[in-house]
Structure formats: structure tokens, C-alpha cells
Backbone and ligand atoms as CSV (ligand in chain L), in Angstrom:
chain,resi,resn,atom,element,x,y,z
A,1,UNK,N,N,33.904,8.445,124.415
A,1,UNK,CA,C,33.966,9.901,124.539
A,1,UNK,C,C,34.294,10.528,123.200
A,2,UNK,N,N,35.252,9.761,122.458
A,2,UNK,CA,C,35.320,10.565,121.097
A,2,UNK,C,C,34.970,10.407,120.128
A,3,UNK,N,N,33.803,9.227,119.896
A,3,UNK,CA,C,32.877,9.399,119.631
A,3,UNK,C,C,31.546,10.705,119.635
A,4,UNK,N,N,31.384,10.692,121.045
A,4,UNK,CA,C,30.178,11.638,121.397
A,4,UNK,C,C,30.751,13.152,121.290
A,5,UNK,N,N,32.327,13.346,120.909
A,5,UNK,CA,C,32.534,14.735,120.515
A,5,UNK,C,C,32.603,14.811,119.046
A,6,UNK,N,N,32.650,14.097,118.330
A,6,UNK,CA,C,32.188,14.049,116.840
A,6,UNK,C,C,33.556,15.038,116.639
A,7,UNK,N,N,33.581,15.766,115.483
A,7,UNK,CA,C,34.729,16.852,115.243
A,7,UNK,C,C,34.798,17.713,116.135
A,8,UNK,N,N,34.147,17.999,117.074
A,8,UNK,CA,C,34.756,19.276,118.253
A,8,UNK,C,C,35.698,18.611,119.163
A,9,UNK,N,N,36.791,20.017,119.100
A,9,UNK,CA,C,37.793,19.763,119.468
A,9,UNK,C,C,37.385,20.495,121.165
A,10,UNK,N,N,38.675,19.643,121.941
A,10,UNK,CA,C,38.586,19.967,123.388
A,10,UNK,C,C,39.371,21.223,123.335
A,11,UNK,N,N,39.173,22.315,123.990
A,11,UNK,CA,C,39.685,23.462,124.026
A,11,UNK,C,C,39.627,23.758,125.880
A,12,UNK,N,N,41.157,24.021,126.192
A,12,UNK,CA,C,41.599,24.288,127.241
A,12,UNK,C,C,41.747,25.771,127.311
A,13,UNK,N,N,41.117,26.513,128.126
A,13,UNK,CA,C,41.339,27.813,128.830
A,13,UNK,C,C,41.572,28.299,129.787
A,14,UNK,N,N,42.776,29.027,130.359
A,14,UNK,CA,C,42.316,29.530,131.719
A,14,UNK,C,C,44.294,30.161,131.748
A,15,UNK,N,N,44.585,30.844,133.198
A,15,UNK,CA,C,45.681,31.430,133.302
A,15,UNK,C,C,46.786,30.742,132.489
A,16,UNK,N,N,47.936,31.808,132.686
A,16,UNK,CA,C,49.157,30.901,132.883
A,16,UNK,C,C,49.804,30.624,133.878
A,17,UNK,N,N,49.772,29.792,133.670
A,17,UNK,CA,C,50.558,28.188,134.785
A,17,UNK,C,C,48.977,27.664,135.615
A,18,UNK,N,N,47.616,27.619,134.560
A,18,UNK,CA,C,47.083,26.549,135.568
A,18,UNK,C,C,47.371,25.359,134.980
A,19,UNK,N,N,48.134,24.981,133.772
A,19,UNK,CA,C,48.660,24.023,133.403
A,19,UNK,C,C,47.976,23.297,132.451
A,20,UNK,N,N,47.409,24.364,131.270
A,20,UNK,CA,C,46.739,24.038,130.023
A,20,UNK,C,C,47.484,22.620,129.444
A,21,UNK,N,N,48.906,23.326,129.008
A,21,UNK,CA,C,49.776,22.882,127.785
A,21,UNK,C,C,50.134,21.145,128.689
A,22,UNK,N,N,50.188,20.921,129.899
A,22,UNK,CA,C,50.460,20.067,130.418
A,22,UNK,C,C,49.379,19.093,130.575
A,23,UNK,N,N,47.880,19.498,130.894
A,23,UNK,CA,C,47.265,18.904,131.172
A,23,UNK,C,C,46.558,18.761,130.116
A,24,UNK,N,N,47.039,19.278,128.857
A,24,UNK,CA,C,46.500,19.248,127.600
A,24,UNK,C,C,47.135,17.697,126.548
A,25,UNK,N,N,48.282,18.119,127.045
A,25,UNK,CA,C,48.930,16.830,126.257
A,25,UNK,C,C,48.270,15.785,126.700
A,26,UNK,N,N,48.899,15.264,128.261
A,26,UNK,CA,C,48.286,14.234,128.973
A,26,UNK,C,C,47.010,13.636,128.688
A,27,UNK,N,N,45.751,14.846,128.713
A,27,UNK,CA,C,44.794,14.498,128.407
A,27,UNK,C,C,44.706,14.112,126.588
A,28,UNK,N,N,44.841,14.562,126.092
A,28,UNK,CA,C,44.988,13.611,124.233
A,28,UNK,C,C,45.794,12.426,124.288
A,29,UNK,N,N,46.761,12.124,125.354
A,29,UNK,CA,C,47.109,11.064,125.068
A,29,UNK,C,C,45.877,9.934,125.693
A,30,UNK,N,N,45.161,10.485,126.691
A,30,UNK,CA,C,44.482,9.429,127.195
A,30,UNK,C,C,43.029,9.058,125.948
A,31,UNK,N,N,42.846,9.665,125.465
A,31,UNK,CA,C,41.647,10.050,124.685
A,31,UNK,C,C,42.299,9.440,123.319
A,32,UNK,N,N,43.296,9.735,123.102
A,32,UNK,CA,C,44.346,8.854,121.612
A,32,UNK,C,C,43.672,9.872,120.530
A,33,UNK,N,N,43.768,11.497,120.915
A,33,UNK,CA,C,43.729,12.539,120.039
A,33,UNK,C,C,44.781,13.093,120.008
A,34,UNK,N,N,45.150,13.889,118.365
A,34,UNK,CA,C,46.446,14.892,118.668
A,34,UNK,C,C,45.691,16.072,119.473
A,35,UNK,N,N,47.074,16.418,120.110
A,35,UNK,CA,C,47.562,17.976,120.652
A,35,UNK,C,C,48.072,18.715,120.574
A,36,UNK,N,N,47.536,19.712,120.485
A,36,UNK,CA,C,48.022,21.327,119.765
A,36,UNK,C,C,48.206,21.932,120.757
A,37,UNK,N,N,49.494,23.409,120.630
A,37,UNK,CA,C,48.842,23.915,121.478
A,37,UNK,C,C,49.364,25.068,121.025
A,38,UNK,N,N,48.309,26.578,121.171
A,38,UNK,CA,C,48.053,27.468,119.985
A,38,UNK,C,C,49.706,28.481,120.464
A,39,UNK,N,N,50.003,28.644,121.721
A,39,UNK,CA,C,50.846,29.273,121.906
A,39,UNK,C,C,52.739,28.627,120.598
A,40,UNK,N,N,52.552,27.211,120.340
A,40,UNK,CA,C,53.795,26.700,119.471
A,40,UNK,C,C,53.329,27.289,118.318
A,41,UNK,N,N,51.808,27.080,118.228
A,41,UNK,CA,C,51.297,27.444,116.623
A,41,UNK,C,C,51.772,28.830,116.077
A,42,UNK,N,N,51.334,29.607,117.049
A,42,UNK,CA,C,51.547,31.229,116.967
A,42,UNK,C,C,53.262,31.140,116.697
A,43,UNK,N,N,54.325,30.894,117.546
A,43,UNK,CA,C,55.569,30.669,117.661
A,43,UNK,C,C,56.211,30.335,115.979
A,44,UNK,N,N,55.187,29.077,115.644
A,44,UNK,CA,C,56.113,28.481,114.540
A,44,UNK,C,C,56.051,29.486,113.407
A,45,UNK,N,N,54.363,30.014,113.714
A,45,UNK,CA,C,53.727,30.813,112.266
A,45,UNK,C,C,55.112,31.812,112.126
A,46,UNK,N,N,55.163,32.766,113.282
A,46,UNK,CA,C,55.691,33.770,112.743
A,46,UNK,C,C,57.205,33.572,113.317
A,47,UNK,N,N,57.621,31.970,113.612
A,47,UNK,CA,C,59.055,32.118,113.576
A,47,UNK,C,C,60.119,32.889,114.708
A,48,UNK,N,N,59.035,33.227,115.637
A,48,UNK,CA,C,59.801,33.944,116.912
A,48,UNK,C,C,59.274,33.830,118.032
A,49,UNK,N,N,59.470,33.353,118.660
A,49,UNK,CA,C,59.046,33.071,120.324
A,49,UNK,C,C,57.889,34.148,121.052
A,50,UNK,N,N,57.010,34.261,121.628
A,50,UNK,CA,C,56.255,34.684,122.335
A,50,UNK,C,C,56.809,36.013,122.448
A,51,UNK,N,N,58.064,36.348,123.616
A,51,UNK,CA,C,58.218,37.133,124.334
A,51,UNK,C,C,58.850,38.053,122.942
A,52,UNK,N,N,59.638,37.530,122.281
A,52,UNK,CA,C,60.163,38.269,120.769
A,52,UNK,C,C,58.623,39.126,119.619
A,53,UNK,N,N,57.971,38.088,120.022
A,53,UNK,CA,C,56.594,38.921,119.233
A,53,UNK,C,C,55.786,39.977,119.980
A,54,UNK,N,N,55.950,39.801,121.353
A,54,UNK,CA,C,55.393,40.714,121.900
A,54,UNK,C,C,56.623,42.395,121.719
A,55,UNK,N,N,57.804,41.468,121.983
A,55,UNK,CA,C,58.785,43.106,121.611
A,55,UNK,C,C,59.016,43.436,120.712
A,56,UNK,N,N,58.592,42.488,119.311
A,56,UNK,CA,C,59.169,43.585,118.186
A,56,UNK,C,C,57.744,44.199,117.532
A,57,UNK,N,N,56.544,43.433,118.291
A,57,UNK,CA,C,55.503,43.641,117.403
A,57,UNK,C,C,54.510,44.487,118.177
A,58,UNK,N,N,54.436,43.904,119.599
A,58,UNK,CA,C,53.424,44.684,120.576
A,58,UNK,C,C,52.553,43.713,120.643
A,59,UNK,N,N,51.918,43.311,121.631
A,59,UNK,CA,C,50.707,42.590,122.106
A,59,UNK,C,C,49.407,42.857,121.216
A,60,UNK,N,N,49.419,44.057,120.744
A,60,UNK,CA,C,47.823,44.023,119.988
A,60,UNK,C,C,48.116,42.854,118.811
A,61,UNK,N,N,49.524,42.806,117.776
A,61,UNK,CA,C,49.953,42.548,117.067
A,61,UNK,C,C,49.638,40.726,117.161
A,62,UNK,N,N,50.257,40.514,118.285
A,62,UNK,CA,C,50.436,39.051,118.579
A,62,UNK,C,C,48.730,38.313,119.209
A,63,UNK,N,N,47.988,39.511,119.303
A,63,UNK,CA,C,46.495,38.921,119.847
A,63,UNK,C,C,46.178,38.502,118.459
A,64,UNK,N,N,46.244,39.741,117.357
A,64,UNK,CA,C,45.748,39.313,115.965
A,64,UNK,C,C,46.173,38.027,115.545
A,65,UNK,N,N,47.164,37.624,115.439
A,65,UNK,CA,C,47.763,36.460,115.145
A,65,UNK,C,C,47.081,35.079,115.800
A,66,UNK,N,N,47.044,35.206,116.916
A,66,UNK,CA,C,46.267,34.553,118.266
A,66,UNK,C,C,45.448,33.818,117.636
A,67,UNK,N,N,44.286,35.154,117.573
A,67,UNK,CA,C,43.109,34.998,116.878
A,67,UNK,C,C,43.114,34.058,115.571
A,68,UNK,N,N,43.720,34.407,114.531
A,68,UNK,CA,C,44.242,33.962,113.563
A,68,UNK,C,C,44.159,32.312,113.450
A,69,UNK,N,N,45.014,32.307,114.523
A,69,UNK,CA,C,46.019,30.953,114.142
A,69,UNK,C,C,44.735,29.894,114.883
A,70,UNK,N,N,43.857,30.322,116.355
A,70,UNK,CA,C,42.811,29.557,116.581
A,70,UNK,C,C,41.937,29.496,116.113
A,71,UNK,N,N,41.842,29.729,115.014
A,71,UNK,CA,C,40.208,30.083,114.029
A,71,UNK,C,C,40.564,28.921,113.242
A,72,UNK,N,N,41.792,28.669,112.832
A,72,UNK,CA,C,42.254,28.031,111.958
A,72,UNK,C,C,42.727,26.573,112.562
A,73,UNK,N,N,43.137,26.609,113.984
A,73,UNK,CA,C,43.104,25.473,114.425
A,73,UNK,C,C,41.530,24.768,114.801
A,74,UNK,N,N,40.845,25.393,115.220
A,74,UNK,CA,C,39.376,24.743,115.540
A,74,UNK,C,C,38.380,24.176,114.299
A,75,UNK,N,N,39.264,24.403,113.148
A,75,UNK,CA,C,38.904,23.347,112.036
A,75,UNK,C,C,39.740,22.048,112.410
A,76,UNK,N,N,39.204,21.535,110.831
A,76,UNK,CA,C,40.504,19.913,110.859
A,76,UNK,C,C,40.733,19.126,112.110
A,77,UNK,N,N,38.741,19.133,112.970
A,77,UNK,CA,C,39.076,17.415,112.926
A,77,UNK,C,C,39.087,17.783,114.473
A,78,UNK,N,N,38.960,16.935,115.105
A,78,UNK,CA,C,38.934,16.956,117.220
A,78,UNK,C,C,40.246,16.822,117.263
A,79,UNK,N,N,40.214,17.256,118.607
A,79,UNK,CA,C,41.903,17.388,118.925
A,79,UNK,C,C,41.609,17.776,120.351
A,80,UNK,N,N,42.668,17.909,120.925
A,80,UNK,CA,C,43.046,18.931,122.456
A,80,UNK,C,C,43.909,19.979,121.954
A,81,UNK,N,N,43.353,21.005,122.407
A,81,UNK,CA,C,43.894,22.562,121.926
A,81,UNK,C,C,44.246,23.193,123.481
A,82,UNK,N,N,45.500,23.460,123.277
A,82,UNK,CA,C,45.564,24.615,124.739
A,82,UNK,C,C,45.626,25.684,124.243
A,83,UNK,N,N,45.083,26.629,124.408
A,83,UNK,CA,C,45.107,28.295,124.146
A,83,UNK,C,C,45.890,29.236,125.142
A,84,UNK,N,N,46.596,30.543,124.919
A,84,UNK,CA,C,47.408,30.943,125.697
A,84,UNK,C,C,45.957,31.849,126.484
A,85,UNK,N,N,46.497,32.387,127.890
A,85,UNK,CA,C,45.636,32.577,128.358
A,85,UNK,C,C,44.847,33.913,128.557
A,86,UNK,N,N,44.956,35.025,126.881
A,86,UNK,CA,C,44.475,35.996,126.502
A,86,UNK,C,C,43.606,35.680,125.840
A,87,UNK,N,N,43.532,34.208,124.949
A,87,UNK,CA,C,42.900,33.642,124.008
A,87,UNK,C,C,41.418,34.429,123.937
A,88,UNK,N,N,40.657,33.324,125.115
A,88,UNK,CA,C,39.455,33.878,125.561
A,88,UNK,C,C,38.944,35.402,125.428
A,89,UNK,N,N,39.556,35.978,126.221
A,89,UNK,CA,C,39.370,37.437,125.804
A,89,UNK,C,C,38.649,38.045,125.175
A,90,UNK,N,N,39.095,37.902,123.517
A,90,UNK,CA,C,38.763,38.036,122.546
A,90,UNK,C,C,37.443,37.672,121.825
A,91,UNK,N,N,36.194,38.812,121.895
A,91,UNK,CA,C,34.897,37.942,121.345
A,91,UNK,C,C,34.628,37.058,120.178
A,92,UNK,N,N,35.400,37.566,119.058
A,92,UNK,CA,C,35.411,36.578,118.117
A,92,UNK,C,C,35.772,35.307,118.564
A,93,UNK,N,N,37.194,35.301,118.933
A,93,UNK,CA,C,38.019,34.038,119.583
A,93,UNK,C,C,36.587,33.108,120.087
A,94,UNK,N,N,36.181,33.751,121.431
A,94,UNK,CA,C,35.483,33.575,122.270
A,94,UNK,C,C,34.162,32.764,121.560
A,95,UNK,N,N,33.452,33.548,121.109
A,95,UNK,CA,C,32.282,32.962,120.180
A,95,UNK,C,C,32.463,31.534,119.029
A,96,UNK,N,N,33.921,31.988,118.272
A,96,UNK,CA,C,34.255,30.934,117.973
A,96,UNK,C,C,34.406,29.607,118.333
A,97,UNK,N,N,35.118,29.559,119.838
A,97,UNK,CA,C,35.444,28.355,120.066
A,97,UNK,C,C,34.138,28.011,120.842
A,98,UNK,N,N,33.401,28.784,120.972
A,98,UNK,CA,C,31.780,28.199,121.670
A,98,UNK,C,C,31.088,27.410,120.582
A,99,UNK,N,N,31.142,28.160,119.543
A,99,UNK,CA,C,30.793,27.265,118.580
A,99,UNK,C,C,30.961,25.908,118.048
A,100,UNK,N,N,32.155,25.942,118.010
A,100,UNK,CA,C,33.095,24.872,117.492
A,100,UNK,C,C,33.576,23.742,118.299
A,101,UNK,N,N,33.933,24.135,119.589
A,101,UNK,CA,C,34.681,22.987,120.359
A,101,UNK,C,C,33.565,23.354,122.018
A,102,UNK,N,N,33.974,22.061,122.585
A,102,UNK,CA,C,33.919,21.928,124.241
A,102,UNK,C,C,35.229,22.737,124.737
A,103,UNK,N,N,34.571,23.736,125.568
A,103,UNK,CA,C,35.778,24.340,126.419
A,103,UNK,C,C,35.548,24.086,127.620
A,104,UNK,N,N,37.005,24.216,128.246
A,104,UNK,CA,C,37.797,23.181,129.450
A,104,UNK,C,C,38.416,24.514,130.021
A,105,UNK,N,N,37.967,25.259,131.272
A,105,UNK,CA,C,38.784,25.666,131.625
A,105,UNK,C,C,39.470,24.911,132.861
A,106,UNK,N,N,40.464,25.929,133.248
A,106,UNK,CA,C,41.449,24.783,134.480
A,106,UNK,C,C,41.105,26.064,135.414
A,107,UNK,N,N,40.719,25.981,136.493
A,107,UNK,CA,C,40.841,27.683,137.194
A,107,UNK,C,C,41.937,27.075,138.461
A,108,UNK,N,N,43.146,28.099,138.364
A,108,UNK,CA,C,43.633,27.920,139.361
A,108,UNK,C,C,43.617,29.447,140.413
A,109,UNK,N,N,44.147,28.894,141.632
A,109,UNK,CA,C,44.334,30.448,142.888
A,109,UNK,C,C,45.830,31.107,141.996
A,110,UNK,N,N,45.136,32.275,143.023
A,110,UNK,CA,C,46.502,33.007,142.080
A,110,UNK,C,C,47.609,32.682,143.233
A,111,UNK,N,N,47.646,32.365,144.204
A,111,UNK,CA,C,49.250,32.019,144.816
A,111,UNK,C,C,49.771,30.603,144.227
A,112,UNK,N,N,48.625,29.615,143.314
A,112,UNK,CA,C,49.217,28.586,142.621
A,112,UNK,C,C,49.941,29.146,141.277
A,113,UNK,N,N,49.423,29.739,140.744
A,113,UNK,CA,C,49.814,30.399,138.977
A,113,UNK,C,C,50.899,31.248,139.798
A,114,UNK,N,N,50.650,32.139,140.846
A,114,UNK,CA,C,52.164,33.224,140.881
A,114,UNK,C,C,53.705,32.069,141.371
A,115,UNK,N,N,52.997,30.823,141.872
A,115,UNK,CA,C,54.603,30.069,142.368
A,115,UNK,C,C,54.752,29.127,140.841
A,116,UNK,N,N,53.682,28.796,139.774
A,116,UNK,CA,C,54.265,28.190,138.954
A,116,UNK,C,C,54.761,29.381,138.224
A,117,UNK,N,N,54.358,30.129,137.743
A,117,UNK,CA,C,54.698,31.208,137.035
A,117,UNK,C,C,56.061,32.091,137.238
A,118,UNK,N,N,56.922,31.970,138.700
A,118,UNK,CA,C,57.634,32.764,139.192
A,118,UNK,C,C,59.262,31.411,138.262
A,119,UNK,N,N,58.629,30.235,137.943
A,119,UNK,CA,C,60.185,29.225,137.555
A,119,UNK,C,C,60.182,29.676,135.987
A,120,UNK,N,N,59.204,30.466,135.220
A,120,UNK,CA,C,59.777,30.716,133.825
A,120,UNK,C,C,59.788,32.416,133.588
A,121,UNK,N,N,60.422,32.707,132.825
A,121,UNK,CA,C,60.962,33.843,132.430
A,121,UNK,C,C,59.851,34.256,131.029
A,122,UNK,N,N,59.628,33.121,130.252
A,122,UNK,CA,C,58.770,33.769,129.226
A,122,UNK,C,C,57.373,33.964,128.974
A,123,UNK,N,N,56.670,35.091,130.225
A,123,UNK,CA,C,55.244,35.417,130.316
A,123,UNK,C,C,55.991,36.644,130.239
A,124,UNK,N,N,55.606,37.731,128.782
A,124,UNK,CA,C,55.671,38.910,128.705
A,124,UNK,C,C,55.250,39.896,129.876
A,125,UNK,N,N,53.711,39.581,129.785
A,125,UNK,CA,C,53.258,40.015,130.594
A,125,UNK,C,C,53.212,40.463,132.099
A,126,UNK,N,N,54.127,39.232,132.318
A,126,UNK,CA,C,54.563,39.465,133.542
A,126,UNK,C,C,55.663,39.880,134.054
A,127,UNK,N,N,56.295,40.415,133.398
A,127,UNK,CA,C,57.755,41.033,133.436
A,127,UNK,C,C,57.147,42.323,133.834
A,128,UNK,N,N,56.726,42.649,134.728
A,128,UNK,CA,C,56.142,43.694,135.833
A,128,UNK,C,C,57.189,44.048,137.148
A,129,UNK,N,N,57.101,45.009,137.507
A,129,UNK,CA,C,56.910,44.821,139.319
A,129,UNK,C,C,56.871,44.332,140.128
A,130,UNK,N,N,55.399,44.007,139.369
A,130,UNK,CA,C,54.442,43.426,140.766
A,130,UNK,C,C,54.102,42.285,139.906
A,131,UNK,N,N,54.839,40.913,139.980
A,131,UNK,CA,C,53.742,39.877,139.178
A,131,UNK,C,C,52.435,39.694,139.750
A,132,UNK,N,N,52.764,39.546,140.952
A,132,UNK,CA,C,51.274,39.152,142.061
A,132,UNK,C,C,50.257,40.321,141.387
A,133,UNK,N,N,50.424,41.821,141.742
A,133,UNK,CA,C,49.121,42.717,141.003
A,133,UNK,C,C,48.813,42.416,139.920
A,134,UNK,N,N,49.930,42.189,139.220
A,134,UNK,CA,C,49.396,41.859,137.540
A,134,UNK,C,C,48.276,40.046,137.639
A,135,UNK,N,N,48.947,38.894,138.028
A,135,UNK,CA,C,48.163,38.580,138.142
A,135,UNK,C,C,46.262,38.501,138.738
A,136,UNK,N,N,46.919,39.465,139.879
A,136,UNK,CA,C,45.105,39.280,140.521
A,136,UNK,C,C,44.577,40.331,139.641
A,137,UNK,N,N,44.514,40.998,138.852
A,137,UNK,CA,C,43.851,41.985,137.681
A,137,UNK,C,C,43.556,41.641,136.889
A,138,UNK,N,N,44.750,40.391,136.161
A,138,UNK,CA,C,44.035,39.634,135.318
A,138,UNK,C,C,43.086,38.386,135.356
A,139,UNK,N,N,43.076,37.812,137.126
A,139,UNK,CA,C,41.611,37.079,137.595
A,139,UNK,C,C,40.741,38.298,137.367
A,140,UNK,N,N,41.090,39.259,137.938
A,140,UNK,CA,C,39.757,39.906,138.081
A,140,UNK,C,C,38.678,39.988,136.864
A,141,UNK,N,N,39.532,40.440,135.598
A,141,UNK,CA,C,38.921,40.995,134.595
A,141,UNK,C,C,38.674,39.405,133.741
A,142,UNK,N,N,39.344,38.547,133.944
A,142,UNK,CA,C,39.282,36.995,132.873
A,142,UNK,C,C,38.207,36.077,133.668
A,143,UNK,N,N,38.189,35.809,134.842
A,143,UNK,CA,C,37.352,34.978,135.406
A,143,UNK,C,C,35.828,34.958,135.051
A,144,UNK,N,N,35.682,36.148,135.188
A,144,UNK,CA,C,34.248,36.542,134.648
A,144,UNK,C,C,33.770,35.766,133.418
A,145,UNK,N,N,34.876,35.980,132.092
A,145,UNK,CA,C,34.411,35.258,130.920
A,145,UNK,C,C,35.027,33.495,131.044
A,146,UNK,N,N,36.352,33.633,132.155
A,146,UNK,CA,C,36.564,32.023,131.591
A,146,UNK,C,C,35.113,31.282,132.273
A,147,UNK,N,N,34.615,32.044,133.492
A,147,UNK,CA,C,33.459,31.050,133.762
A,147,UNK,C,C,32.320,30.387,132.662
A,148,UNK,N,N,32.472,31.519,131.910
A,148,UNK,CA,C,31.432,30.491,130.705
A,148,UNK,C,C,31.925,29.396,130.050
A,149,UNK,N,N,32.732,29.066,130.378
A,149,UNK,CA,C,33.517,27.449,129.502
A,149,UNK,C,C,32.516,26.368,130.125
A,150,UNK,N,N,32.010,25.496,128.805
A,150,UNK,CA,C,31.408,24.129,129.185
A,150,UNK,C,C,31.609,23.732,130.462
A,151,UNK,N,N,32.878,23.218,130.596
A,151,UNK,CA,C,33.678,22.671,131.986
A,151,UNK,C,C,34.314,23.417,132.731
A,152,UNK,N,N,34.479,23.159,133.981
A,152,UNK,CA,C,35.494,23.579,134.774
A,152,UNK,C,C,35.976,22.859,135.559
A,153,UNK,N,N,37.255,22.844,135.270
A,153,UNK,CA,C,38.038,21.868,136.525
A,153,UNK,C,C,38.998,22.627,137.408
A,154,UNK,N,N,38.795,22.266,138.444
A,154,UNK,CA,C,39.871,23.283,139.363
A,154,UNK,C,C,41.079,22.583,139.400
A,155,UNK,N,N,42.374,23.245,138.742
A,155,UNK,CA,C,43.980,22.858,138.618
A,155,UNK,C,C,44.385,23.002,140.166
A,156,UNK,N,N,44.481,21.938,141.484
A,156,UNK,CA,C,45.064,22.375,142.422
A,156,UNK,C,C,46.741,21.708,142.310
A,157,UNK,N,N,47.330,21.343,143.366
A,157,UNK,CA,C,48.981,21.053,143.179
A,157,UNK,C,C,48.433,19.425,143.656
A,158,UNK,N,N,48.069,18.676,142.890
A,158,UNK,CA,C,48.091,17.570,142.707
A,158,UNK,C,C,48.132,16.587,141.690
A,159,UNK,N,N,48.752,15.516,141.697
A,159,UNK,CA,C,49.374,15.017,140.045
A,159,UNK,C,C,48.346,14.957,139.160
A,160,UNK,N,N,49.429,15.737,137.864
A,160,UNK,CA,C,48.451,15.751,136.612
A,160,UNK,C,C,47.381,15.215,136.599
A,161,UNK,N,N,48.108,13.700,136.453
A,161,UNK,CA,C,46.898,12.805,136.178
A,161,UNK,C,C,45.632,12.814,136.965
A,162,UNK,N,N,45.816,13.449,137.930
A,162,UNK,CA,C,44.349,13.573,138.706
A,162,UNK,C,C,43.696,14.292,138.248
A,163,UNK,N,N,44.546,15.486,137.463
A,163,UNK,CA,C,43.313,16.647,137.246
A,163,UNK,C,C,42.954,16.014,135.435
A,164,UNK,N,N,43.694,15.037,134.977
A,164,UNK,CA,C,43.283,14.601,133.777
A,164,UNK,C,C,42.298,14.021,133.890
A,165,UNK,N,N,42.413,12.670,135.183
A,165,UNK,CA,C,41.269,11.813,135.035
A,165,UNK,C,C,40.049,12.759,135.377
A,166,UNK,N,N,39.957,13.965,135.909
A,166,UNK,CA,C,38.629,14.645,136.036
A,166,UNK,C,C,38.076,15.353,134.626
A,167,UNK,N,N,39.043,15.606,133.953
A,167,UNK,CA,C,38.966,16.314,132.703
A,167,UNK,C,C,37.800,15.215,131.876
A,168,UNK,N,N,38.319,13.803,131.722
A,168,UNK,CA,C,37.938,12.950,131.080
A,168,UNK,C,C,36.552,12.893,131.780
A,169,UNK,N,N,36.161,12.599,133.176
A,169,UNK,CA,C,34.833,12.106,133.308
A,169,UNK,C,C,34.098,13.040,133.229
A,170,UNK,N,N,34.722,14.490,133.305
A,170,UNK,CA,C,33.528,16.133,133.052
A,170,UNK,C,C,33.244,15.575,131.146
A,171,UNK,N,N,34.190,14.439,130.474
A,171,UNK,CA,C,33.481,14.861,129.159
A,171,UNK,C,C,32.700,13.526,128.648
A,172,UNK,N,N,32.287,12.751,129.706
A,172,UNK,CA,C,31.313,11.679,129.953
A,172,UNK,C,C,29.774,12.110,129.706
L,1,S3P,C1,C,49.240,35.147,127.775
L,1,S3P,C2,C,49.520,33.829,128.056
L,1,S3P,C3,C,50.587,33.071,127.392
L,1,S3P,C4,C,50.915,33.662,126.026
L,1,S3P,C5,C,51.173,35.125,126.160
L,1,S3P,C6,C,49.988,35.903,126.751
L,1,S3P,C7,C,48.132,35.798,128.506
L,1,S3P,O1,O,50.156,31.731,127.250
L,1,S3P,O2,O,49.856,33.444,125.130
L,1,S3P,O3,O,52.302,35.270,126.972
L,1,S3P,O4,O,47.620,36.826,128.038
L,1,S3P,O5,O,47.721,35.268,129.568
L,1,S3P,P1,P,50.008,30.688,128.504
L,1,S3P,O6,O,48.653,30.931,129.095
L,1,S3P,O7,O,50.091,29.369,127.839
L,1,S3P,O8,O,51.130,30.970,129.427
């Protein structure tokens, strides 16, 4: 297999909590590639945690960076990349990593992402109201583009490794 991906890197897309960063590692270890994953990258660049860049800087601020920091990771070489899950979004982003890497999305239901999502505190975004509205708005409007990813694997609540070993034979 890593062979037949030559320098494109595996690029993971899709919500938060369908379990990029998890099923991202797992999967490079099985494959014996490093793993990145752009949300630490962004973190280390500018030295402050997610939810800190979104408050001192604003979300447009921290997309630029985003952008930035995955343009720059989808050089130097194959890898497993998890992207945070605005990544996509973004047409440059977007076009870029079409170019460059195999993308992997994970699609999960939103009552799976709202019960993983409800045990951490640091999704800006979701420091809402309503997490549930905020999430189904952001299926609404993201699904559309994560469907264009190479792959798709559906993240249900069954061990990692299951949804790894599918990861691996979608890149057979
Ligand atoms: C975001 C997802 C987060 C992080 C930021 C914004 C999003 O990453 O990049 O909070 O727009 O969905 P994860 O998808 O890794 O949680």
C-alpha cells in the first residue's frame, strides 16, 4: 500500500469526534507511516491551544493559519494527516489536498459526534446552546463537500481497529 501511494499523504476528514486524530494514529501505525495531526500543528505554530486562538484571534484568524499550516504539511513525504474538521471547507485547502494526498473521510451520525463530543470541553464551536443545532448545521452545510473525499468510511461505535482495518483495505 505504501508503495502504491508514492508521496501522497493519507488525509483524514470529516466532523469532530468522528475520530480522525484516533483513527489517524492507529492507522500510520499499521501502515509504519508518521502521523500528524494539523489541529497540534496549528497549536504548536502559534503556541496556544485551539480554543485560546479562537478567543484572542477569532475563527477567521485561526482558519488562515489552518490553511497555512496544511499546505505546508501535504509536502515532505506520505504520512497520515488528520485535519480539524473546518479544514475541508476551505477551497484552496480543499483543492489542495485533492491534489496532493488520498482523502479519507470518517462520516459519522450526529447523535454519535454529539455523545463523543459532549466528554470534551475544547470544540470552540460548540460552546453554544444548542450543541445538537450547531452540530446538524454543520452536517448540513459540510457533508455536501466531505462527500467528495476519495474514501469514505463510516466511523460507527465499534473498535477502532475495525474502522482502521477498513481504512487500510479502501486503500488496496
Ligand atoms: C473545528 C474542528 C476542530 C478544530 C476547531 C474547529 C471545526 O478539530 O479544528 O475547533 O470547524 O469543525 P477536530 O475536528 O479535530 O475536533
Amino acid at each position: 500500500i505504501v508503495a502504491a501511494l508514492g508521496d501522497r499523504p493519507v488525509v483524514l476528514i470529516g466532523m469532530m469526534g468522528a475520530g480522525k486524530s484516533t483513527v489517524g494514529r492507529r492507522l500510520a501505525l499499521r501502515l509504519g507511516l508518521p502521523f500528524l495531526d494539523a489541529d497540534t500543528e496549528i497549536e504548536s505554530a502559534a503556541a496556544m491551544t485551539i480554543p485560546e486562538i479562537f478567543e484572542t484571534h477569532g475563527e477567521p484568524h485561526f482558519r488562515d493559519g489552518e490553511a497555512r499550516v496544511i499546505s505546508r504539511l501535504l509536502d515532505g513525504g506520505t504520512k497520515v494527516l488528520a485535519t480539524g474538521g473546518g479544514a475541508f471547507m476551505r477551497e484552496e485547502t480543499r483543492d489542495r489536498i485533492r491534489e496532493k494526498a488520498i482523502s479519507m473521510w470518517l462520516e459519522a451520525e450526529a447523535d454519535v459526534i454529539l455523545r463523543r463530543v459532549k466528554r470534551r470541553a475544547d470544540r470552540p464551536l460548540l460552546k453554544t446552546p444548542d450543541p445538537a443545532g450547531t452540530i446538524a448545521r454543520l452536517i448540513a452545510e459540510r457533508y455536501p463537500l466531505y462527500r467528495e473525499a476519495d474514501i469514505t468510511i463510516a466511523s460507527r461505535d465499534v473498535p477502532h481497529e475495525k474502522i482502521v482495518d477498513e481504512c487500510v483495505a479502501a486503500l488496496h
